[in-house]
C-alpha positions as CSV (number, residue, x, y, z in Angstrom):
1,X,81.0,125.0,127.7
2,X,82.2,125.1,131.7
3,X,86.1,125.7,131.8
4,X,86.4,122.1,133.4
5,X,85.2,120.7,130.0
6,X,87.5,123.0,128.2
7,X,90.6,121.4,130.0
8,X,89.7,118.0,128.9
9,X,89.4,119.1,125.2
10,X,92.3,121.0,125.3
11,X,94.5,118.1,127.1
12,X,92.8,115.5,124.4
13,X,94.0,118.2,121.5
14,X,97.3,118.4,122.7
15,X,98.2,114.7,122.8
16,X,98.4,114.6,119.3
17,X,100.3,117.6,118.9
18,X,104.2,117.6,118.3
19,X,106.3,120.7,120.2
20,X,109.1,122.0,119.4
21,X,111.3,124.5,121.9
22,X,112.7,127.5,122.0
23,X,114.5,129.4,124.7
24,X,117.7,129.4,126.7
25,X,119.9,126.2,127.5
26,X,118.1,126.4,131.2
27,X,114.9,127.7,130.4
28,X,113.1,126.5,127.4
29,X,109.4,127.7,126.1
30,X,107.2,125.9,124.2
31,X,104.3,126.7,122.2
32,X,101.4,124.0,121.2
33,X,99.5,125.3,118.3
34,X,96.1,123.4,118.2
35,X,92.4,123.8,117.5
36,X,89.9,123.3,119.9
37,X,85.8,122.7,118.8
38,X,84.3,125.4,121.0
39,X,80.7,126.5,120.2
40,X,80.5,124.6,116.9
41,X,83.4,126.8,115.6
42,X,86.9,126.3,115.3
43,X,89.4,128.2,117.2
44,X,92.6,128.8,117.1
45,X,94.8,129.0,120.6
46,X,98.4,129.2,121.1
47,X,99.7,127.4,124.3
48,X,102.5,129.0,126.4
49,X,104.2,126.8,129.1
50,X,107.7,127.2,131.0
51,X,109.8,123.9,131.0
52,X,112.8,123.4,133.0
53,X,116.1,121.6,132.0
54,X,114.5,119.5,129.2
55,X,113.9,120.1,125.9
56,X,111.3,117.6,125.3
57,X,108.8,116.4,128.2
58,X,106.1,113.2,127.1
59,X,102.6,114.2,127.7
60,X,103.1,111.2,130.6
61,X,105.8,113.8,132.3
62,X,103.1,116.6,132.1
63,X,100.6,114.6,133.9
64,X,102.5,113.6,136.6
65,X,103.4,117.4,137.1
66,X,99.7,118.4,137.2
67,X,99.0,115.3,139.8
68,X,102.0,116.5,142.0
69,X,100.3,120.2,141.8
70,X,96.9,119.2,142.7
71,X,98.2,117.7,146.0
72,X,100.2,120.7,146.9
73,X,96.8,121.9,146.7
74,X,96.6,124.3,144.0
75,X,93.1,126.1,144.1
76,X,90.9,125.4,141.1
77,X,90.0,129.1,140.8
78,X,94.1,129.6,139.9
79,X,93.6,127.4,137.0
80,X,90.6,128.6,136.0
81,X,91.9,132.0,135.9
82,X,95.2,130.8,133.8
83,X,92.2,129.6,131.3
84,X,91.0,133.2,131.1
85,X,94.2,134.6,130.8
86,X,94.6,132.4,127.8
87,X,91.4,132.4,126.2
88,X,92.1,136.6,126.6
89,X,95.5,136.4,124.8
90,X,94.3,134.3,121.8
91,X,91.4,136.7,121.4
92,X,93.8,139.7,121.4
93,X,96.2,137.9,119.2
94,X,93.2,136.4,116.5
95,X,95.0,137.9,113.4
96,X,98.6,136.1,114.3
97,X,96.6,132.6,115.3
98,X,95.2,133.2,111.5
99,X,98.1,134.3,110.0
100,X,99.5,131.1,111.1
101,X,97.2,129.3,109.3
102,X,97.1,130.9,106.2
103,X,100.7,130.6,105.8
104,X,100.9,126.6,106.8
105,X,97.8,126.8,104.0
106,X,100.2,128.6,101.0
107,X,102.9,126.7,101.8
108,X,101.1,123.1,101.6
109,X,99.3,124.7,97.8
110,X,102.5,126.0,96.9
111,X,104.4,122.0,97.0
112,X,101.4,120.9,95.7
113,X,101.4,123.2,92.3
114,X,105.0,122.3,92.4
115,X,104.6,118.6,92.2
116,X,101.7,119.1,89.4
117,X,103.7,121.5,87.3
118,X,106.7,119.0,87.2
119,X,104.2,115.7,86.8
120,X,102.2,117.4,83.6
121,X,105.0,119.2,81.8
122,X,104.0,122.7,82.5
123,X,106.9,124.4,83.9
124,X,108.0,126.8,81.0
125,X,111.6,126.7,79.5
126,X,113.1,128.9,82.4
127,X,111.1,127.9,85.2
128,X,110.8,130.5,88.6
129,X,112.8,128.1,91.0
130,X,109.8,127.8,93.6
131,X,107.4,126.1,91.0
132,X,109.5,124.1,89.0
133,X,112.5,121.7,88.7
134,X,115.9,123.1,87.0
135,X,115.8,120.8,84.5
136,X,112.8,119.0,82.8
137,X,112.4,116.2,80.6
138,X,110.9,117.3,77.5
139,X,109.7,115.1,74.6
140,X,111.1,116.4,71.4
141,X,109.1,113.8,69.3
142,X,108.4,114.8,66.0
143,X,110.3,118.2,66.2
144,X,114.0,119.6,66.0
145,X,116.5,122.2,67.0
146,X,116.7,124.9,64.7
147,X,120.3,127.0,64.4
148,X,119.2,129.3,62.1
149,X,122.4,131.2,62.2
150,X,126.2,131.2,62.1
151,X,127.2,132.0,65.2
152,X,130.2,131.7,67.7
153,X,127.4,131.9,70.5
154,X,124.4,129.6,70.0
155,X,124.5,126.4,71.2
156,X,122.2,123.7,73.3
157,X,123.7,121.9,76.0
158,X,121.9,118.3,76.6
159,X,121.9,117.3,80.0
160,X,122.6,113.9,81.3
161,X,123.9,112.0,84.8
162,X,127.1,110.1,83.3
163,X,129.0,109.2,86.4
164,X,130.8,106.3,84.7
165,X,133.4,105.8,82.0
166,X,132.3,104.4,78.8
167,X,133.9,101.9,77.2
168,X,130.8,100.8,74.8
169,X,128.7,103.5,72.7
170,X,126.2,103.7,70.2
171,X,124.8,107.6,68.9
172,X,122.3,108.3,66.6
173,X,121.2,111.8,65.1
174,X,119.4,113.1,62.2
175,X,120.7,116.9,60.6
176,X,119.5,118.8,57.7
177,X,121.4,121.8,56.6
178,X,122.8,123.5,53.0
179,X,126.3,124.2,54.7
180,X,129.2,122.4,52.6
181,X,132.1,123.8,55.3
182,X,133.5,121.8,58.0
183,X,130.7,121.7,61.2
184,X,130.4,120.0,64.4
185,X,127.7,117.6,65.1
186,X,127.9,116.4,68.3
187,X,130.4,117.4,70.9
188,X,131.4,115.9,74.4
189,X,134.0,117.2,76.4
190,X,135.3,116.3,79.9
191,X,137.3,118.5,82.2
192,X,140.9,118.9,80.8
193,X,140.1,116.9,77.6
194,X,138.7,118.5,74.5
195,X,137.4,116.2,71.4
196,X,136.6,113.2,73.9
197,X,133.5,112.1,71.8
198,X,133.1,114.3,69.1
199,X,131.4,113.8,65.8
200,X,132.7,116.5,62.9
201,X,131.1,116.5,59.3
202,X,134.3,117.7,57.3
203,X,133.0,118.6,54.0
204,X,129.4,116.6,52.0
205,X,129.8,112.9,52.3
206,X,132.8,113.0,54.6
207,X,132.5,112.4,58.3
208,X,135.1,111.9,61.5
209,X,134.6,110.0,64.9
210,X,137.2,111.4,67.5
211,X,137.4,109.4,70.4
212,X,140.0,110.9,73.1
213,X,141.5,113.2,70.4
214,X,142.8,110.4,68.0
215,X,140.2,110.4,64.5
216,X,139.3,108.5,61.4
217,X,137.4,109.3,58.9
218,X,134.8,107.2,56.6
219,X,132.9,108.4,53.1
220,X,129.7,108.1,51.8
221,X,127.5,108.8,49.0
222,X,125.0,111.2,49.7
223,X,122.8,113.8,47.7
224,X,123.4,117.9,48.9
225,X,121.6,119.6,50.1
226,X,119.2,116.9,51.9
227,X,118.5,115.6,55.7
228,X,120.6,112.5,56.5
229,X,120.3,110.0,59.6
230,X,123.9,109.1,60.8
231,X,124.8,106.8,63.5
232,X,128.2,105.9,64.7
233,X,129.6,103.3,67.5
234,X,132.7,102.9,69.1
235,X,133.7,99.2,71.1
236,X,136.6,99.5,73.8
237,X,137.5,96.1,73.6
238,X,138.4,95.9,70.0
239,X,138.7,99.8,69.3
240,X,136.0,99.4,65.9
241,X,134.1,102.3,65.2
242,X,131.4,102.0,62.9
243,X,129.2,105.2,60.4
244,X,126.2,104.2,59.4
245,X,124.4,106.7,57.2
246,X,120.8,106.7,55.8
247,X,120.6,103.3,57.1
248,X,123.8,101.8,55.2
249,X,127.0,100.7,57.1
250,X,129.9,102.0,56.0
251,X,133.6,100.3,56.0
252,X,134.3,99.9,60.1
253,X,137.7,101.7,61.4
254,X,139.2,101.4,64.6
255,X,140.9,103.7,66.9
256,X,142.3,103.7,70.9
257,X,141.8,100.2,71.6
258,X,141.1,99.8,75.4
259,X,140.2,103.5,76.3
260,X,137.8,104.9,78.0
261,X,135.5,108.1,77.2
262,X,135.1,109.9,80.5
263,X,132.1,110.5,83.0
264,X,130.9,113.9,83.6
265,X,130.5,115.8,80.1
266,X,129.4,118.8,79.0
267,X,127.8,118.0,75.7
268,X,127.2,120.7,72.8
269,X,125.2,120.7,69.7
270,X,125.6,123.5,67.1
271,X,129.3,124.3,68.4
272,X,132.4,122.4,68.6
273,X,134.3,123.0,72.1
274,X,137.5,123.4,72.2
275,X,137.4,123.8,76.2
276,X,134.6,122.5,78.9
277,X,131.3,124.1,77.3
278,X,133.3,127.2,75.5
279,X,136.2,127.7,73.0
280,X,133.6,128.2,70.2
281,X,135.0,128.7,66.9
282,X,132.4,130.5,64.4
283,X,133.9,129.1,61.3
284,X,132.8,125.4,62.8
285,X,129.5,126.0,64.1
286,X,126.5,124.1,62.8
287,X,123.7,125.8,60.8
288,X,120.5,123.8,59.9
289,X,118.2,121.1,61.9
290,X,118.8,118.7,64.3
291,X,116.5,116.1,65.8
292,X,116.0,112.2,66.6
293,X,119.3,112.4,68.8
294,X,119.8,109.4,71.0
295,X,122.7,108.0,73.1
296,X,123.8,103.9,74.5
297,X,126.5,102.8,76.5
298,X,126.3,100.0,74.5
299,X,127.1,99.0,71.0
300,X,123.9,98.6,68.9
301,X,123.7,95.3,66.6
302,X,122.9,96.2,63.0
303,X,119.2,94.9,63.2
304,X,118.7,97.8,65.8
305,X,120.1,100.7,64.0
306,X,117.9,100.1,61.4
307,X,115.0,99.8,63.8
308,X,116.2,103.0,65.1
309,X,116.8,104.9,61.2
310,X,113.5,103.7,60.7
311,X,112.0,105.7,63.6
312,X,111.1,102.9,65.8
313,X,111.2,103.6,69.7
314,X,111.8,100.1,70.7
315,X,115.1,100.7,71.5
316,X,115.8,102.5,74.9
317,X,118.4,104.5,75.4
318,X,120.5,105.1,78.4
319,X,122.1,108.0,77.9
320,X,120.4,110.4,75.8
321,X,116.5,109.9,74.9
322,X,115.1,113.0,72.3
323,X,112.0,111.7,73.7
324,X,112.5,112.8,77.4
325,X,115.7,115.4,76.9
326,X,116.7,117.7,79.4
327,X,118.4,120.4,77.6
328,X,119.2,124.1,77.5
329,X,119.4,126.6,75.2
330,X,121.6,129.8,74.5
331,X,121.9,132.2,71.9
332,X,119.5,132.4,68.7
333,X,118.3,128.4,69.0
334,X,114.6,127.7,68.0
335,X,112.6,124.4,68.7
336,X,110.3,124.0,65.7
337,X,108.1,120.6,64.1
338,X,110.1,118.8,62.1
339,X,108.9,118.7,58.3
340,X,111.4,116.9,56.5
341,X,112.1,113.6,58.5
């Protein structure tokens, strides 16, 4: 291939190369990376040129530069030995021109096995930041969180995106365990609040529903030890909370008329907070299985609970979905199949 014919390549290469500059506020360099075909192979070459004053000059700009230096007649043997001198310097510098590549190569595999990992579920519980996302959605279908332990340490935080007040909700929750103390089943806290949303199991068939630190309390009949399916709703408007348990409604209470449970929790199983995600007390931590949790903003109508105790996925949630949970663990928690639902 005559030099000539290596110009034209190399000028039809660079139009559709993007540069980018480097240098001093007066004198800026730029590099154009490209590949040229030359003798059936392809071959790396790295493009030096000095640009005055402007950062960016069009391809149009160039052209009109090499027109203006061909009529101050500019020999052709000076550009042909400036094509030397390059074709010279990108042989002597090979290993960087593929270097270059190699890297531009990783990095495009590396997003790549990023996006996969994150699409397919593979990332493990603690992903390495440069594969996976902090946080993935896990289905928890058909298993549970086991707290195998009393503890003043283990606990699972569920992660969710509340940015707005509630003033409508509906949770639902199954739990098997043999303790007859006092435990906490559910608790949300917001900054400067404790006992926003929480739901306490005081002693076997006795339950509470605190909603901005003010309680009550309902009773049901229920055999020990054994797993139960509770779920309790709060409305704003009128302030009725409602306990259903095992699929039974039982007798509706109300409490803080008009308020509203605020945005941006920090939301604990297997501990009761008394502070934002810490103040754990051991003597109320939860021992046993938990699984089937899910979370409205809305209150559920009686048909839907039901659904919902009966295992039905019909309903979507909108806050908390066992079947895509983002969640983490600390201390001695263990995810295991469910055998008892």
């Amino acid at each position: 291939m005559d030099p000539e014919q290596s110009d034209r390549n190399e000028n039809n290469v660079i139009n559709s190369v993007d540069c980018c500059s480097l240098g001093s506020d007066k004198t800026f360099r730029k590099r154009f990376v490209y590949l040229m075909a030359y003798d059936k192979c392809l071959v790396v070459k790295i493009k030096t040129l000095d640009i005055a004053y402007e950062t960016n000059i069009s391809l149009k700009d160039r052209e009109e530069q090499k027109e203006k230096d061909q009529l101050e007649n500019i020999q052709p043997e000076s550009l042909r030995s400036k094509n030397v001198k390059l074709r010279n310097w990108v042989n002597n510098h090979y290993a960087l021109c593929t270097l270059i590549l190699v890297t531009a190569a990783a990095i495009t595999a590396l997003g790549q096995e990023h996006e996969q990992a994150d699409a397919l579920g593979l990332c493990p519980r603690h992903p390495p930041r440069s594969l996976c996302s902090d946080s993935l959605s896990t289905d928890l279908r058909g298993k549970v969180f086991v707290f195998p332990r009393e503890s003043s340490i283990d606990h699972v935080t569920l992660i969710t995106k509340l940015e707005k007040p509630l003033k409508n909700l509906t949770l639902c929750l199954r739990a098997y365990s043999d303790l007859s103390r006092a435990y906490s089943l559910f608790s949300y806290n917001i900054y400067g609040k404790d006992n926003e949303l929480l739901v306490f199991k005081n002693r076997i068939g006795e339950y509470s529903l605190y909603i901005g630190k003010a309680k009550v309390t309902v009773r049901a009949t229920e055999e020990f030890p054994s797993p139960v399916h509770i779920c309790t709703s709060w409305e704003s408007s009128t302030g009725i909370a409602e306990f259903w348990v095992n699929g039974k409604p039982l007798v509706k209470r109300g409490l803080k008329q008009g308020y509203s449970v605020g945005a941006y929790p920090k939301i604990v199983l297997g501990q009761e907070q008394d502070s934002y995600g810490g103040g754990f007390d051991k003597s109320q931590s939860f021992m046993g299985e938990i699984g089937d949790l899910y979370m409205w903003n809305s209150v559920l109508w009686p048909e839907e609970i039901l659904l919902v105790y009966q295992g039905s996925s019909l309903i979507n949630p909108t806050i908390l979905d066992w079947q895509a949970l983002k969640y983490e663990t600390k201390g001695y928690v263990i995810v295991k199949p469910m055998v008892w639902g």
